[in-house]
C-alpha positions in Angstrom: 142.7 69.5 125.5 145.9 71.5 126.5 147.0 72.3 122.6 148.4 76.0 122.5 146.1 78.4 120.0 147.5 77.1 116.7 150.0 79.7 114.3 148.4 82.7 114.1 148.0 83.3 110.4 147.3 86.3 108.2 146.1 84.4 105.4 143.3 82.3 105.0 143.0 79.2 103.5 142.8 78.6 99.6 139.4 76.8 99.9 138.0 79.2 101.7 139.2 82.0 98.7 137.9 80.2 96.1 134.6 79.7 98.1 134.2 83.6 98.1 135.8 84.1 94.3 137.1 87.0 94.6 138.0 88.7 91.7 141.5 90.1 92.7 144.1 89.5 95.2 143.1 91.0 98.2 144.2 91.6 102.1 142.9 88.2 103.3 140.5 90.1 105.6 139.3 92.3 103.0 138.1 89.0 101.3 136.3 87.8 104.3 134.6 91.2 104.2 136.5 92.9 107.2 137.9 96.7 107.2 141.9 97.3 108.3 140.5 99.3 111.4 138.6 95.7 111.8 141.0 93.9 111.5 143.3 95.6 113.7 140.0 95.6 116.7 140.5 92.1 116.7 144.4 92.0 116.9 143.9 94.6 119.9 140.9 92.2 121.5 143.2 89.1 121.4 146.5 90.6 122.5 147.9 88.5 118.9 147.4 88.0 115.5 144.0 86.0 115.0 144.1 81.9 113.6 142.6 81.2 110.6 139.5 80.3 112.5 138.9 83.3 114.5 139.6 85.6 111.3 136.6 83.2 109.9 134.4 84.0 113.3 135.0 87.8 113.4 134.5 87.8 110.1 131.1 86.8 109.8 129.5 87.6 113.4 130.8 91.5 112.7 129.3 91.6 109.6 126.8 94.4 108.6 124.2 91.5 108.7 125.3 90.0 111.6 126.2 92.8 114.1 124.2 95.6 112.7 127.1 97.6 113.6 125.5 100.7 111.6 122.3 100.6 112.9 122.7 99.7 116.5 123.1 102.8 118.0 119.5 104.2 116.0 117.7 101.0 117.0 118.6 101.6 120.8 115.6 104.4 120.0 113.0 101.4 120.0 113.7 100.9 123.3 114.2 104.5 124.9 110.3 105.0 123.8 108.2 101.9 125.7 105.4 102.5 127.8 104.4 100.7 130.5 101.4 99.8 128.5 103.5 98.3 125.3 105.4 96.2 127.8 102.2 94.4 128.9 101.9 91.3 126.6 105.8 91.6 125.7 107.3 88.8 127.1 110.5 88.6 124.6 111.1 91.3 122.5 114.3 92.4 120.8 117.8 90.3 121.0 116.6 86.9 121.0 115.7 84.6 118.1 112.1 86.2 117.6 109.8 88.2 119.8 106.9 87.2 121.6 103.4 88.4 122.4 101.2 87.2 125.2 97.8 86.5 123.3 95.9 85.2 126.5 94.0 82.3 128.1 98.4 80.9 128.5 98.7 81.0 124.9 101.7 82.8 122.9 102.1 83.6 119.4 105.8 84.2 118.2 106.9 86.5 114.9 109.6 87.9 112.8 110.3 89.5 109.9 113.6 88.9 107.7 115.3 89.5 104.5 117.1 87.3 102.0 117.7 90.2 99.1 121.1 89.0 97.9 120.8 85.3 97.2 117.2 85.7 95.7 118.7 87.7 93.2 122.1 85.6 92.4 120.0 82.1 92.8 116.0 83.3 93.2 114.5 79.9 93.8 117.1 79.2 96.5 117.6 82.3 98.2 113.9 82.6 98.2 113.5 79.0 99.6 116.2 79.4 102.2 115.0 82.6 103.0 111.6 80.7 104.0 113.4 78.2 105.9 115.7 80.5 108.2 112.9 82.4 109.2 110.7 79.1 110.5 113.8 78.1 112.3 113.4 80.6 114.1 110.3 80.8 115.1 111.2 76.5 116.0 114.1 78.3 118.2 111.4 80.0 120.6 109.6 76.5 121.6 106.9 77.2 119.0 105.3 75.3 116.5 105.3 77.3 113.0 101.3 77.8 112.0 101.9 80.2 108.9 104.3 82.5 106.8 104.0 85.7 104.9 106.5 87.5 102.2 106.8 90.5 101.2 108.2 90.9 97.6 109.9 93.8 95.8 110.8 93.4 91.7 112.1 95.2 89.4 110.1 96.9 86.2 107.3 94.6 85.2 108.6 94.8 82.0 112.7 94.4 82.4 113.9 91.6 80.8 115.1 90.5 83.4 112.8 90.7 85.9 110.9 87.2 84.8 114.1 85.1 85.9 113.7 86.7 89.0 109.8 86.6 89.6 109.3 82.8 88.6 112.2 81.8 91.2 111.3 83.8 94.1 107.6 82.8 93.8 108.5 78.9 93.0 111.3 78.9 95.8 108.8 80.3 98.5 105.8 77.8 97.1 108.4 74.9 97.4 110.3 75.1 100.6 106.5 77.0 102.5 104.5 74.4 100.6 106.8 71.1 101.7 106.7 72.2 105.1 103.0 72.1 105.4 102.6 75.6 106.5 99.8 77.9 105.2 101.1 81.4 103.3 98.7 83.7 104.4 99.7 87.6 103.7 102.0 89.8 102.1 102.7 92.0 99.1 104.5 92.6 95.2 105.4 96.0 94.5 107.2 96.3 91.0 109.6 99.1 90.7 112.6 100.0 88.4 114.4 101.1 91.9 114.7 97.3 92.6 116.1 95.8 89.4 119.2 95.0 90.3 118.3 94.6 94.1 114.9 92.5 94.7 114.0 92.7 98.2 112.6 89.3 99.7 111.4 89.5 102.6 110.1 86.8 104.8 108.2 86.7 107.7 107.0 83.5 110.1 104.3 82.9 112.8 104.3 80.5 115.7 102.2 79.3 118.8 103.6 77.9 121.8 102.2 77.8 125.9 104.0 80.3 127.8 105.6 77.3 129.9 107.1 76.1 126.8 108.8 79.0 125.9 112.9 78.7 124.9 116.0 80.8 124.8 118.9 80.6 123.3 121.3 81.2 126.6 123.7 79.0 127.2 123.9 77.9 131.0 124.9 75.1 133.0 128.2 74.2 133.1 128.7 70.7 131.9 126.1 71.3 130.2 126.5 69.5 126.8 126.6 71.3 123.4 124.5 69.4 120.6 124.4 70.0 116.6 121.7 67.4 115.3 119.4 68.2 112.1 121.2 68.0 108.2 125.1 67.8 107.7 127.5 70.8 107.7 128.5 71.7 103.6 129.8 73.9 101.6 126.9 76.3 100.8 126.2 79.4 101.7 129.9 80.4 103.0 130.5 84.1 102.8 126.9 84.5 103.0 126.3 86.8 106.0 129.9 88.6 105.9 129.9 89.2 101.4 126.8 88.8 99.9 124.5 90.1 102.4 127.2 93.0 103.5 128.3 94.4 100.6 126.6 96.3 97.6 126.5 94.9 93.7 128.0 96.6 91.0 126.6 97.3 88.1 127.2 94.0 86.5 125.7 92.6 89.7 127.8 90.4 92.8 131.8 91.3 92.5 131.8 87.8 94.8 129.6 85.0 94.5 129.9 83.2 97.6 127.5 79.7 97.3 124.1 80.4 97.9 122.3 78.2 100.8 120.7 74.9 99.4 117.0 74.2 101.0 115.2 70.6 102.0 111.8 71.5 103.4 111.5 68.0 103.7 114.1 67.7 106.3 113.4 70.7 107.6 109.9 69.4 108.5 111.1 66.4 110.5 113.3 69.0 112.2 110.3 70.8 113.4 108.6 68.0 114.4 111.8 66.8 116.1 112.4 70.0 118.3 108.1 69.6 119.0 109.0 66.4 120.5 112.1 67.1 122.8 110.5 70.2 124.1 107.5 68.3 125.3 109.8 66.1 126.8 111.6 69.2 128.4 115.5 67.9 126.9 116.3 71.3 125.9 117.7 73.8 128.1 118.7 76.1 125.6 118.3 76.4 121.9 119.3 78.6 118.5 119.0 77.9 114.9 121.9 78.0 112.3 121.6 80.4 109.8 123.6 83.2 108.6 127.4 82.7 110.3 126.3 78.9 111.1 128.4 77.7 113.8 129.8 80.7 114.5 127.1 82.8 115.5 125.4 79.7 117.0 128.3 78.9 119.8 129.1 83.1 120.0 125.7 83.7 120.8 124.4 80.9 123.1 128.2 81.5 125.1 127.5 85.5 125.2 123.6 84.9 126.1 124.5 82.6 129.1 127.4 84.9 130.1 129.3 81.5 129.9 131.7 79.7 128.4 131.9 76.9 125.7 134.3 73.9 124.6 133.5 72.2 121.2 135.3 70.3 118.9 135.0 70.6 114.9 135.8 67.0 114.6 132.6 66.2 115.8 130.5 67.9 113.3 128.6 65.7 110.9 129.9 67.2 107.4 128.6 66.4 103.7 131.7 67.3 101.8 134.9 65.6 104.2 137.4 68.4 102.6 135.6 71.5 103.9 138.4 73.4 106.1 137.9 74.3 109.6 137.2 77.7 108.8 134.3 76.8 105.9 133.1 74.4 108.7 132.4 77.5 110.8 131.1 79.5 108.4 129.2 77.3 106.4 125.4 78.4 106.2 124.2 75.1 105.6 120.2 74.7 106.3 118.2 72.9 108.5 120.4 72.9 111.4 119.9 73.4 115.0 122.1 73.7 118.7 121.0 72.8 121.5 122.2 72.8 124.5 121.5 69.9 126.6 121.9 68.8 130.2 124.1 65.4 130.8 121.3 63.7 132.4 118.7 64.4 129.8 121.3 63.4 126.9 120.2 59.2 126.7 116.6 61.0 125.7 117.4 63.9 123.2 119.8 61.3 121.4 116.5 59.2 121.4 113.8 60.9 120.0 116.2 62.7 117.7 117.1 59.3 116.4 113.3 58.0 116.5 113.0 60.9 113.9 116.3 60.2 111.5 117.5 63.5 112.9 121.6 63.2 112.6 122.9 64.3 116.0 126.5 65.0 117.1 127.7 66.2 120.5 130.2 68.7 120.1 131.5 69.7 123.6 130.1 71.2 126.6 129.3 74.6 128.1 132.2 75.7 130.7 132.1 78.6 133.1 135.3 80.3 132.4 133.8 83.0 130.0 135.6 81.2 126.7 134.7 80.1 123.6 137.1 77.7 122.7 137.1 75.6 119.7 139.1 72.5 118.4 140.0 71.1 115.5 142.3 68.0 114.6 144.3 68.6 117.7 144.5 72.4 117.5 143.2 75.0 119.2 141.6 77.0 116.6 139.8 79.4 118.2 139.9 81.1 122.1 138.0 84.0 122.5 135.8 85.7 124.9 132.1 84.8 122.7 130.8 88.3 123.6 133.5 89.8 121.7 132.5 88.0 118.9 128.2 88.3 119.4 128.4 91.1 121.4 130.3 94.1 121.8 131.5 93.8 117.6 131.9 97.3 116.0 130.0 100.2 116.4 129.3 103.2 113.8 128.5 106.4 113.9 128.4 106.4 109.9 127.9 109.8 108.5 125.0 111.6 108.0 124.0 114.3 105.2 120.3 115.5 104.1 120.1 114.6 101.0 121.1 117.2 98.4 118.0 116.6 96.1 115.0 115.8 98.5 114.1 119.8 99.1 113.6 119.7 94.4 111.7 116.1 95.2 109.0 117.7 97.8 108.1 120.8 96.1 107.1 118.4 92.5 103.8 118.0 94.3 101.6 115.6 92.7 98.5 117.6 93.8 99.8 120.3 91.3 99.3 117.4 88.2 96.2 118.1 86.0 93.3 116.3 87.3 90.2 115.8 85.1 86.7 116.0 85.8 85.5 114.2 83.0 83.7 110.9 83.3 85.4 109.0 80.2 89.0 110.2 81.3 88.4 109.0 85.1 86.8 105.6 83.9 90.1 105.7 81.6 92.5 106.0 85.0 90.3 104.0 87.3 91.1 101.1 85.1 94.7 102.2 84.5 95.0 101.8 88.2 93.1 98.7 88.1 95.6 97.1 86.0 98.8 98.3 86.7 101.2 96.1 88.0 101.3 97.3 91.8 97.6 97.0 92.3 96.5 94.4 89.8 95.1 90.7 91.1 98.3 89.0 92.2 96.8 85.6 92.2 99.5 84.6 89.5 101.8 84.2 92.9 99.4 83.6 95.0 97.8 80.5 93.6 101.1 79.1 94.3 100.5 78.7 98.1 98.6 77.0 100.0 96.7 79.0 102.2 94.5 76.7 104.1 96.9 73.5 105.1 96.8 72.8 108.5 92.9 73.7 109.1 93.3 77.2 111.2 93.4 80.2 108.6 90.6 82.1 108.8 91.4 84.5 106.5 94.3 85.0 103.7 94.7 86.5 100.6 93.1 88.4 99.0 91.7 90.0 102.8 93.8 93.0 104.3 95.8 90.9 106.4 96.0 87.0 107.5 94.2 85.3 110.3 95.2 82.2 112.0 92.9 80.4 114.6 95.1 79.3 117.8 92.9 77.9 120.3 90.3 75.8 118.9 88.1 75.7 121.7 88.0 79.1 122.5 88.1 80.4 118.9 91.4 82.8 120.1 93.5 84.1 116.8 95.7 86.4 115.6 95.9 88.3 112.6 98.7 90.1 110.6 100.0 92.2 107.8 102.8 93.3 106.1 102.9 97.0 104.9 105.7 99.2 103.2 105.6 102.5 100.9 108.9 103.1 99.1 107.8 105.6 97.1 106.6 107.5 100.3 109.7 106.7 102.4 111.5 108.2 99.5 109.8 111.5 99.2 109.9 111.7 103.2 111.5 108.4 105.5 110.0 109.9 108.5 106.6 109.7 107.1 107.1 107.1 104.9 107.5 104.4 108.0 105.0 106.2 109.6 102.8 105.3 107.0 103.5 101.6 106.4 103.0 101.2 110.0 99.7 103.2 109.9 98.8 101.0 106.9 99.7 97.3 108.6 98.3 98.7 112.0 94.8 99.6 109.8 94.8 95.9 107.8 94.7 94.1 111.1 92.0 96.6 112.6 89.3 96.0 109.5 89.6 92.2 110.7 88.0 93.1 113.9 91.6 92.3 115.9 93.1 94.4 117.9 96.8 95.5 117.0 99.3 94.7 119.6 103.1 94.3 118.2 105.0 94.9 115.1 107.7 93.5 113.5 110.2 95.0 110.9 112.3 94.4 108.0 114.4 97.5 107.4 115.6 98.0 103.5 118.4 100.2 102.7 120.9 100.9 100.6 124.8 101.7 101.6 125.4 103.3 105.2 128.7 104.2 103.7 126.2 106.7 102.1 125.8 109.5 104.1 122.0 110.5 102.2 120.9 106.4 103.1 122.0 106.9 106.8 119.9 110.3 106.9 117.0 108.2 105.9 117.4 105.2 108.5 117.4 107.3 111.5 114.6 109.1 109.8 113.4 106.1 109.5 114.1 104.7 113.1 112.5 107.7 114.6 109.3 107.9 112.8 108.6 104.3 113.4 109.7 104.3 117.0 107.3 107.6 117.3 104.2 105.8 116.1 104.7 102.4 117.7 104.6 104.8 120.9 102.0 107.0 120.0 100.1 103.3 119.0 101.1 101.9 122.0 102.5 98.6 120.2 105.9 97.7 120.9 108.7 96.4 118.2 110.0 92.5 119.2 112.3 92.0 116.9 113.0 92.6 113.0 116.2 92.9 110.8 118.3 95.3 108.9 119.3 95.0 105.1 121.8 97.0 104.2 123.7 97.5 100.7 120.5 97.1 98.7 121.9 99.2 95.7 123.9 98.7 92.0 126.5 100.8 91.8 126.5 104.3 93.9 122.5 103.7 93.3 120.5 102.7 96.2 116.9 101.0 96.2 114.6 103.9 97.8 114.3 103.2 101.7 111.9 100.2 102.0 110.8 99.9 106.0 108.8 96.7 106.0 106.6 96.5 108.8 104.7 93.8 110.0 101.6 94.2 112.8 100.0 91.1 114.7 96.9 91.9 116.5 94.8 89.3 119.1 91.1 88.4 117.9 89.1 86.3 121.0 87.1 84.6 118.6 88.2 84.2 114.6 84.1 83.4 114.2 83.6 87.3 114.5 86.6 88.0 111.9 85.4 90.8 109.1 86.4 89.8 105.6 87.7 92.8 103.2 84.8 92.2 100.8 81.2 92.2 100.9 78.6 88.9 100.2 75.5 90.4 100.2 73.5 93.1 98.3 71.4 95.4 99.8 73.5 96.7 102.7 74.9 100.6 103.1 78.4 101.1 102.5 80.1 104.0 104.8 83.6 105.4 104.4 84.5 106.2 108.1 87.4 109.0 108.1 88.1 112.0 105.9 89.3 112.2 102.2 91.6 115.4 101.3 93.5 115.9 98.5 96.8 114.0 99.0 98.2 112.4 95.8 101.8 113.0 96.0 103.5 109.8 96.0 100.3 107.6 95.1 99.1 104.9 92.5 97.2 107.5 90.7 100.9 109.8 90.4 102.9 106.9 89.5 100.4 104.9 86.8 98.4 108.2 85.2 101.4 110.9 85.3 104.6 108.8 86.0 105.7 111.4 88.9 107.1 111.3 91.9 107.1 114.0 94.1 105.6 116.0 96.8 104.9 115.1 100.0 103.1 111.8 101.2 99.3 112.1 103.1 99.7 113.0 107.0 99.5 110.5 109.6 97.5 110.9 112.3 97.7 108.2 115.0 94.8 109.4 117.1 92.5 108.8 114.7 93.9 105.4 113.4 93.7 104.5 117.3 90.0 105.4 117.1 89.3 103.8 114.2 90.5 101.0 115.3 88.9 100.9 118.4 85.6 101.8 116.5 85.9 98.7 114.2 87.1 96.7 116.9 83.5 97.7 119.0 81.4 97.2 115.4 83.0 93.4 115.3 81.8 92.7 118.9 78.5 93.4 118.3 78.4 91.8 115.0 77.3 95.3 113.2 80.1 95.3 110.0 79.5 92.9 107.4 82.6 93.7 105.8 85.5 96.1 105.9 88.4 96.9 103.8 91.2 100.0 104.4 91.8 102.5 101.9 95.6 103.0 101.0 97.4 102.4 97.8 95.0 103.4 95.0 92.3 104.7 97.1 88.8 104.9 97.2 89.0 103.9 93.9 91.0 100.6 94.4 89.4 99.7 97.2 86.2 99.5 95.8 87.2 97.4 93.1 89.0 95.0 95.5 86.0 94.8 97.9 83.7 93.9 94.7 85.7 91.3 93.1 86.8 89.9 96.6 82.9 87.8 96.8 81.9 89.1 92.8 78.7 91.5 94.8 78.4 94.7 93.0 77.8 98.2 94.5 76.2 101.9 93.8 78.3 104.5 95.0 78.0 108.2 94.5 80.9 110.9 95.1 79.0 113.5 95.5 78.4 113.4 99.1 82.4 112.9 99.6 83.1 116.0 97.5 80.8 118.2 99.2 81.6 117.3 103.2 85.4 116.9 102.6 85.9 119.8 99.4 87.4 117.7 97.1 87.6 116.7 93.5 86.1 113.4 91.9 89.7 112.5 91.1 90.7 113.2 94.7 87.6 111.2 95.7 88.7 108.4 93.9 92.2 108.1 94.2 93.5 110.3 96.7 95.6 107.9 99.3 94.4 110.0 103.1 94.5 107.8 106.0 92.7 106.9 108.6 89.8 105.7 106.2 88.0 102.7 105.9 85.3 101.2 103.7 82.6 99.2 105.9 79.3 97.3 105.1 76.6 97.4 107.6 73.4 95.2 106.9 69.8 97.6 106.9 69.0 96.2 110.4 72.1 97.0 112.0 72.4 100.4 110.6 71.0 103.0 113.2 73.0 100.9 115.8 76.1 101.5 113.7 75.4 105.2 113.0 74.8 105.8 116.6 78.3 104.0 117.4 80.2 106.2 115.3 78.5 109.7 116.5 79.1 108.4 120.1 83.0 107.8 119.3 82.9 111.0 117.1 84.3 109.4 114.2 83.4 110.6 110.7 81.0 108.3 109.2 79.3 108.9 105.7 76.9 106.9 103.6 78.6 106.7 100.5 76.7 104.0 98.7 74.9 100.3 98.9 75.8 96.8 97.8 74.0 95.5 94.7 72.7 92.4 93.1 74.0 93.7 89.5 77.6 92.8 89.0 78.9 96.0 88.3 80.3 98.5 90.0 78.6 102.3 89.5 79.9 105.1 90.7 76.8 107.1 90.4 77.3 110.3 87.3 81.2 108.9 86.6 81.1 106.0 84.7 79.7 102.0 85.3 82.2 99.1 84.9 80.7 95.5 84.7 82.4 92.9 87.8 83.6 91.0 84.4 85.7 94.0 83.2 87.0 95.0 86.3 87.6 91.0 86.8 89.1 90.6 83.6 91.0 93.9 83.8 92.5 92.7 87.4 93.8 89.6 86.5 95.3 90.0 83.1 98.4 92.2 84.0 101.1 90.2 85.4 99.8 86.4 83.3 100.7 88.5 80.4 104.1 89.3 81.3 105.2 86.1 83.3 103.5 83.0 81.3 102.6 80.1 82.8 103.9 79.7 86.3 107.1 77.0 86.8 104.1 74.0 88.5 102.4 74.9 85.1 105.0 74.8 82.8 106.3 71.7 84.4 102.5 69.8 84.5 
């Protein structure tokens, strides 16, 4: 088609205004979400005034969430510090669809980590649900087959009024759309904090298999290649998504524009997966990307810019639910369950096929060209004409301001360890249960109970366990496991340490399974980086993870930024999610996080000191924050894992379960409740070697510690691996066929109390859950 490019326009349509509701008349680029200076880029790109379809494009592809234009030039760090060693089972890491880690024997397992803040807290079940869904999509967008999912959940206060709308729809969205699909949920975490009230965080993460031969891209090439959407039909939902709600900041009375919120079908979303199984096995993809935030937009930017090629489609062709949606809504439309592929002419007769053996709606759109443009069409006009890496590529880059914060110095000197601590039996029984049931560390198994951890036949372990395991190979017995760790409370008092910490803490889950940590994943949680304070803690941030996935050897593959999470000039405290996935050879010699059998000794390995600043026992017993968090010290968490790693080969640890977030204390109670076996422990020898208090003993939050069973038999063996590694090892106690747990001189709670004491917290507050109510 030889059409010119239609009228330029500095308006855009009505439909698309009223999609976005915004609350006053505006610049028609600031309602798209676009700065003057923007706006003005794109004038300067085009040699013209943009269409009403390219405003649409820009506007979402440069879009905090789509072109991390604040954060690129800190996440460039990731890869200025790789060694040779962390590039050894890499085989995609960061600027594709998800990375992926070479696990052995020709398998792969593929990962990410995203957020869905925003719409979970406008719409919970849907943005929850949806949330679920993009992320799978993009594991399906690699060649693999989803095996499993993970979230990672921030609330408000347990008791805000609001904060039970908000729970029961995030926990019922994920249990739909992760339920539907057939995929287990085997991992995560629920903090509850008033810091998120206004600003949940949802964060999602997937897990795929695939052969290394099957592994896809999503780089256009080829030209003549043809261009294909095929899964559900284009709507109306979810426009503005990427470019409003997930780039912009609420207000105090929450969302100042409520673009629609994405509308989820597991259901169609499975056939999809089982669809794009089918045509890869049949080799009928050459290229492929999933629609989710910017839709068609970022989908035909990104495979043109990938391929360093071109691209001729026609809107006409796309398959559309609602027949009045504009061109531009058609482009920026987040409808789910979509994919593109690009497919070569030859092979089209057999995509169409099996995606109509599988009711999968399919529509060729146009064709990949070589002449370096993205050129779309719509009812005889040229709508859009760009060059696609302008759009995916080279979008806007900020150096945003940066101040220390004026307030953090006050923060760091409120140490924790200067609170009264009490060596009295009756008041530490008192706080050990405090801890036991506070919201944060109480039995979450109201929100758990909602998945299903064991579809599909290959987890080998799941909640309540450190991390999640996931059999791949079941002739060899190969796995992988994986956590999901963050600290905002730490990353508050100190963002460098506080990422160093959750990754410290995720690296440490996988290690107690007896896997071996090899990549990470991130979600990065912020508030405004028109805040000069918030961008002092990303690159904080940025640099203390990127330091310890060095000093750890385990590279980053992917992740995502979330900006803007904040109500008013408020922002949430910096939340760095990070997600580790380690390689097991054999899931048969996995360690579970709790012990079975009584009569074995139980060792802490590592050394406790007195580091309570930003911990459970702070925040439940004294309501403080301040200080600064426990040290990290990645030698020793290398060692330790390399020690457990050695003790699971030889079959010499019964059980083992890191110590973090509550302590010695917490885990104790978690390792007792997790088979019902109780346990004699004694402090005394803990105090005396490392010169602490019982209440440091017990709740202090040091790292590099783990609690480990070892049977009777196995014990001189075990002893002598430790003293050969030079690892601290002490004998701190033995498993016990009384249900109770006795911490020898300090007090004796019965498994029924501590039971009891776990699991009545959040049932309390939230009710029955929505499958109950509804039953």
């Amino acid at each position: 088609m030889n059409t010119p490019v239609n009228t330029p326009v500095d308006h855009v349509p009505d439909s698309v205004e009223n999609a976005i509701a915004t609350p006053e008349r505006e610049q028609p680029y600031e309602a798209l979400g676009l700065k003057a200076d923007e706006y003005a880029k794109i004038k300067e790109i085009l040699g013209r005034r943009p269409t009403s379809g390219e405003l649409a494009m820009y506007s979402v592809m440069w879009s905090e969430h789509c072109s991390y234009k604040s954060s690129k030039i800190y996440l460039r760090r990731f890869g200025e510090k790789v060694s040779e060693e962390m590039k050894e089972r890499l085989m995609v890491g960061m600027g594709q669809n998800a990375g992926v880690v070479d696990i052995g024997e020709g398998w792969a397992v593929t990962f990410k980590a995203e957020s869905h803040n925003h719409p979970s807290y406008i719409e919970p079940f849907q943005g929850a649900a949806t949330g679920i869904g993009g992320i799978v999509r993009d594991i399906i967008s690699m060649g693999a087959r989803p095996v499993a999912v993970m979230d990672a959940l921030r609330f408000g206060a347990i008791d805000h009024p609001d904060t039970p709308r908000v729970v029961h729809g995030v926990t019922s969205g994920i249990s739909f759309y992760g339920n539907c699909l057939g995929l287990p949920n085997i991992g995560g975490e629920t903090v509850f904090d008033s810091v998120y009230q206004a600003n949940p965080l949802v964060n999602a993460l997937a897990v795929g298999v695939l052969r290394h031969e099957d592994l896809k891209l999503a780089n256009a090439t080829g030209v003549g290649n043809k261009v294909v959407l095929f899964g559900a039909r284009t709507g109306g939902d979810g426009i503005g998504g990427a470019s409003i709600l997930a780039s912009d900041s609420f207000d105090d009375g929450g969302p100042t524009k409520r673009p629609a919120v994405q509308v989820g079908d597991p259901f169609a979303e499975k056939v999809l997966i089982e669809c794009c199984l089918e045509l890869y096995q049949a080799e009928l993809v050459e290229a492929i990307q999933d629609l989710g935030a910017a839709g068609i937009s970022c989908a035909t930017s990104e495979l043109a810019a990938n391929g360093n090629s071109g691209m001729h489609v026609s809107l006409d062709s796309v398959l559309l639910r609602d027949p009045s949606l504009t061109a531009e809504e058609i482009l920026m439309s987040e409808s789910q369950e979509r994919m593109m592929a690009i497919v070569a002419p030859d092979k089209l007769d057999a995509f169409l096929a099996v995606t109509n053996k599988w009711e999968v709606e399919t529509s060729v759109l146009g064709e990949v060209t070589g002449d370096g443009r993205l050129v779309i069409d719509w009812r005889g006009e040229r709508i859009v004409d760009v060059d696609p890496t302008t759009v995916a590529v080279d979008g806007p880059v900020y150096e945003r301001p940066v101040a220390y914060p004026s307030w953090i110095d006050a923060l760091q000197a409120d140490a924790a360890e200067n609170l009264p601590r009490s060596n009295d039996p009756a008041v530490l029984r008192d706080q050990f249960l405090a801890l036991v049931g506070s919201p944060n560390l109480a039995d979450k198994s109201w929100i758990t109970n909602q998945y299903d951890y064991y579809v599909l036949g290959n987890t080998a372990l799941a909640f309540p366990d450190d991390a999640g395991m996931i059999r791949v190979d079941e002739e060899s017995g190969l796995g992988c496991a994986i956590a999901t760790d963050a600290n905002g409370r730490y990353s508050q008092l100190d963002p460098y340490a506080g990422a160093q910490l959750a990754l410290a803490e995720s690296f440490r889950n996988v290690a107690v399974t007896g896997a071996k940590p090899t990549a990470i994943t991130d979600c990065l949680n912020f508030g405004s980086p028109e805040n000069p304070e918030v961008m002092w803690q990303f690159g904080q941030t940025v640099d203390g993870l990127a330091d310890g996935c060095y000093a750890l050897g385990t590279p980053v593959t992917g992740g995502n930024v979330s900006f803007y999470n904040q109500t008013g000039d408020v922002p949430i405290h910096p939340t760095p999610l990070v997600g580790v996935l380690g390689i097991i050879d054999d899931v048969a010699r996995r360690i579970p996080s709790g012990w079975q059998d009584a009569g074995e000794n139980i060792y802490l390995l590592g050394v406790t000191s007195t580091e309570l600043s930003g911990s459970a026992w702070a925040d439940t017993v004294h309501n403080h924050l301040g200080g600064r968090p426990p040290a990290v010290d990645f030698a020793a968490e290398k060692r330790l894992a390399e020690l457990i790693a050695a003790g699971a080969e030889q079959s010499l640890i019964s059980s083992a379960h890191d110590l973090s977030t509550g302590g010695l204390g917490q885990a104790l109670t978690e390792a007792v409740l997790r088979f019902g076996v109780g346990a004699r422990v004694w402090l005394t020898e803990i105090m005396e070697r490392d010169s602490v208090d019982a209440a440091s003993a017990l709740f202090s939050e040091s790292t590099a510690r783990v609690l480990v069973t070892v049977p009777r038999e196995d014990d001189v063996k075990f002893k002598g691996l430790c003293e050969g590694r030079g690892y601290p090892v002490l004998r701190i106690g033995v498993t016990d066929s009384e249900p109770t747990l006795e911490v020898q001189d300090v007090f004796t709670v019965t498994v029924d109390e501590l039971r009891a004491t776990a699991q009545a917290t959040l049932p309390a507050v939230f009710g029955p859950t929505v499958a109950e109510a509804q039953a």
